[in-house]
C-alpha positions as CSV (number, residue, x, y, z in Angstrom):
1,X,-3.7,-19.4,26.0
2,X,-0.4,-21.3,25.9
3,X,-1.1,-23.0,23.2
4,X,-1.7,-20.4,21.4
5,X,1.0,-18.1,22.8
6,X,3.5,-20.9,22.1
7,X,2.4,-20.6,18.2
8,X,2.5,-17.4,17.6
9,X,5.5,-16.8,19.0
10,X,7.5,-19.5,17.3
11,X,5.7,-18.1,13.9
12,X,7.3,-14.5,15.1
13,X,10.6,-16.0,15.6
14,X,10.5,-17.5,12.3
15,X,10.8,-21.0,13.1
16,X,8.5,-23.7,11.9
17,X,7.3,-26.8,14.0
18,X,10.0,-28.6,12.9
19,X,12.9,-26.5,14.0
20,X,11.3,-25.7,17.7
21,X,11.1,-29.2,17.9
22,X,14.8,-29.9,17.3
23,X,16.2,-26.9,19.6
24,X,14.0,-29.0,22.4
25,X,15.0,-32.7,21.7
26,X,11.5,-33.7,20.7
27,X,9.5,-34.6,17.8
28,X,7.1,-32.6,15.7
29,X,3.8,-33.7,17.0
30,X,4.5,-32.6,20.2
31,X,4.7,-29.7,19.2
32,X,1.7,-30.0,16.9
33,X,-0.2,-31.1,20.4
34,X,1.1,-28.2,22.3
35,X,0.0,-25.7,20.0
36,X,-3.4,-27.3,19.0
37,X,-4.5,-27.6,22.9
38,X,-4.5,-31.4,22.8
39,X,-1.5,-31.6,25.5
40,X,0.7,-29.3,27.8
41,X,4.6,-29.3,28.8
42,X,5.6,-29.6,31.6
43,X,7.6,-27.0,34.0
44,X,11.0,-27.9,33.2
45,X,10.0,-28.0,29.2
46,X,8.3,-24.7,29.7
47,X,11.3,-23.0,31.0
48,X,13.1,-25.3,27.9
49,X,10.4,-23.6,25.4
50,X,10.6,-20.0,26.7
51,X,14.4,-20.1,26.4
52,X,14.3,-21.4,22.7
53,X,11.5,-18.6,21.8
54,X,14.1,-16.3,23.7
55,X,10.6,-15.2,25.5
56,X,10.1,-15.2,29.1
57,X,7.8,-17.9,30.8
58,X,5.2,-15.6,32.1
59,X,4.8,-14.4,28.7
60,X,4.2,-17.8,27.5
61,X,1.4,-18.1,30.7
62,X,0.7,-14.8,30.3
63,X,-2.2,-13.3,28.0
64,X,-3.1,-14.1,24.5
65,X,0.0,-12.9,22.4
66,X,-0.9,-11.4,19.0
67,X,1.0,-12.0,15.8
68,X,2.9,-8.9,14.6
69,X,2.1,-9.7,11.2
70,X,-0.8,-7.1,11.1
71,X,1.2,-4.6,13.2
72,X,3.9,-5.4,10.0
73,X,1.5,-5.1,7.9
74,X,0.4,-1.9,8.6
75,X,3.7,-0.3,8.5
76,X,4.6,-1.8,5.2
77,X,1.0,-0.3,3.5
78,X,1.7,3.5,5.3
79,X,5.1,3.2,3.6
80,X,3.6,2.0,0.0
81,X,1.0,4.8,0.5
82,X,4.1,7.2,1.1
83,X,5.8,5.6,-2.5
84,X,2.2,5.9,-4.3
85,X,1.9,9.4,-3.5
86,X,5.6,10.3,-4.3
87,X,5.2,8.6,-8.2
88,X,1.9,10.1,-8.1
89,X,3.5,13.9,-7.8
90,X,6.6,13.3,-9.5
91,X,4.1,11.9,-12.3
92,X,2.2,15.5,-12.3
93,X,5.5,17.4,-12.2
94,X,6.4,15.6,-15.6
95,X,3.2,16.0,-16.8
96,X,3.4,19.4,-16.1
97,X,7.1,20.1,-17.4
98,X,5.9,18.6,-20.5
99,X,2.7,20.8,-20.6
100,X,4.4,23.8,-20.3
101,X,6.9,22.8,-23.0
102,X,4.6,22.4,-25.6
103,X,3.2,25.6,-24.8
104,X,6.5,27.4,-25.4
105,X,6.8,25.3,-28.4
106,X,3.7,26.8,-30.0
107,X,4.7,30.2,-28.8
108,X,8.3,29.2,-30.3
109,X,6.9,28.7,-33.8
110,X,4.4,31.8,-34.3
111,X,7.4,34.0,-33.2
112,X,9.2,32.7,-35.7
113,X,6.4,32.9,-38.2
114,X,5.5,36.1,-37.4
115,X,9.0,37.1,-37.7
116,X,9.5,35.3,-41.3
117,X,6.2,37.3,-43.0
118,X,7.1,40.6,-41.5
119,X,10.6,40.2,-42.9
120,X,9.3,38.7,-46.2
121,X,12.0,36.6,-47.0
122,X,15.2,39.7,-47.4
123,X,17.5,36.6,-48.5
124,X,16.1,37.0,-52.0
125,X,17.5,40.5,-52.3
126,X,21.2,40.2,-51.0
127,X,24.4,40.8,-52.9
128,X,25.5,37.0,-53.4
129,X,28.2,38.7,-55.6
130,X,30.1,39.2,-51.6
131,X,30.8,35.7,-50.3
132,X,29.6,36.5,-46.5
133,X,26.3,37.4,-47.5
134,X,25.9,35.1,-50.1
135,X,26.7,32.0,-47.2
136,X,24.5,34.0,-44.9
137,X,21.7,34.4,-47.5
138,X,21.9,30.7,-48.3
139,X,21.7,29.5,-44.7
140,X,18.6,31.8,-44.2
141,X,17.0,30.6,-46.8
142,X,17.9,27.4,-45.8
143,X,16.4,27.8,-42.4
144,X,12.9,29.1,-43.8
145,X,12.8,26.4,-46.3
146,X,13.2,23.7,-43.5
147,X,11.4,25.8,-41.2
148,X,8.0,26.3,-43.5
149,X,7.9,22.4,-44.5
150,X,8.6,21.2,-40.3
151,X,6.6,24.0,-38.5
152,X,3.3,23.1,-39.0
153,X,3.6,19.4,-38.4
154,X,5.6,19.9,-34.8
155,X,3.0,23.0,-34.2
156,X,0.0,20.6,-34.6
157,X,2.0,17.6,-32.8
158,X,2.7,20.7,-30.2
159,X,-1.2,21.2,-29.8
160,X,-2.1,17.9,-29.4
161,X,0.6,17.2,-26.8
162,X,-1.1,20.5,-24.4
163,X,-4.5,19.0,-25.1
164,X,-3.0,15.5,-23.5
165,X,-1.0,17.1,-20.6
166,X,-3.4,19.2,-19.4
167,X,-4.5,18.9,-15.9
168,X,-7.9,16.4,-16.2
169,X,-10.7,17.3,-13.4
């Protein structure tokens, strides 16, 4: 039990063999013996050992101490569970931001279209003679020319993108 005590709680403190053995004036392997069972201090290094482990004596007499490694261990997997989950929602919050987008989108561009055939193009019979419809007639035009030749490629690229954001069961 003291061996074993003496080990885990140097490993707790951080030190190695080598620095426990300086803070108590002796070499390495006595240490190495102490912890492997092979030898055991005596009172006045015990009370030397339990003041460099800052740990009480009894404790080192006491019952087998376990590491706090798995204790540690635990706390630092609940906490990556907690920063999983987090990505994980703000991943389906984008997914569905981006879902929802591409629906408007789609709905965006068959307004529009709708719009375009049911006014049937009424650039085509302005007065371009008056210079604020004929700027106005040009930038309509301009706007269904570039809207006829980009609409159908962003509606398709629109489809697609709902088809890849939707929620998968």
């Amino acid at each position: 039990m003291l061996n074993e005590n003496i080990k885990a709680i140097r490993k707790s403190k951080g030190l190695s063999q080598e620095e426990l053995a300086i803070k108590l004036n002796v070499v390495r392997q006595t240490i190495s013996k102490w912890e492997q069972g092979l030898s055991v201090p005596d009172s006045d290094m015990l009370i030397s050992i339990s003041e460099a482990l800052e740990t009480p004596v009894s404790t080192l007499l006491g019952e087998t101490v376990t590491e706090p490694e798995s204790d540690e261990l635990k706390v630092i997997s609940e906490k990556l569970e907690v920063i999983n989950l987090q990505l994980a929602q703000r991943k389906a919050a984008r997914r569905r931001m981006l879902h929802g987008l591409f629906i408007s989108l789609c709905a965006v561009i068959v307004i529009i279209a709708a719009a375009l055939i049911v006014l049937n193009s009424p650039y085509l019979g302005w007065d371009y003679s008056d210079p604020e419809t004929a700027v106005a007639g040009t930038a309509f035009h301009a706007f269904e020319w570039l809207f006829v030749r980009l609409a159908p490629t962003i509606f398709i690229g629109a489809i697609v993108g709902i088809f890849l954001t939707r929620k998968k069961v």
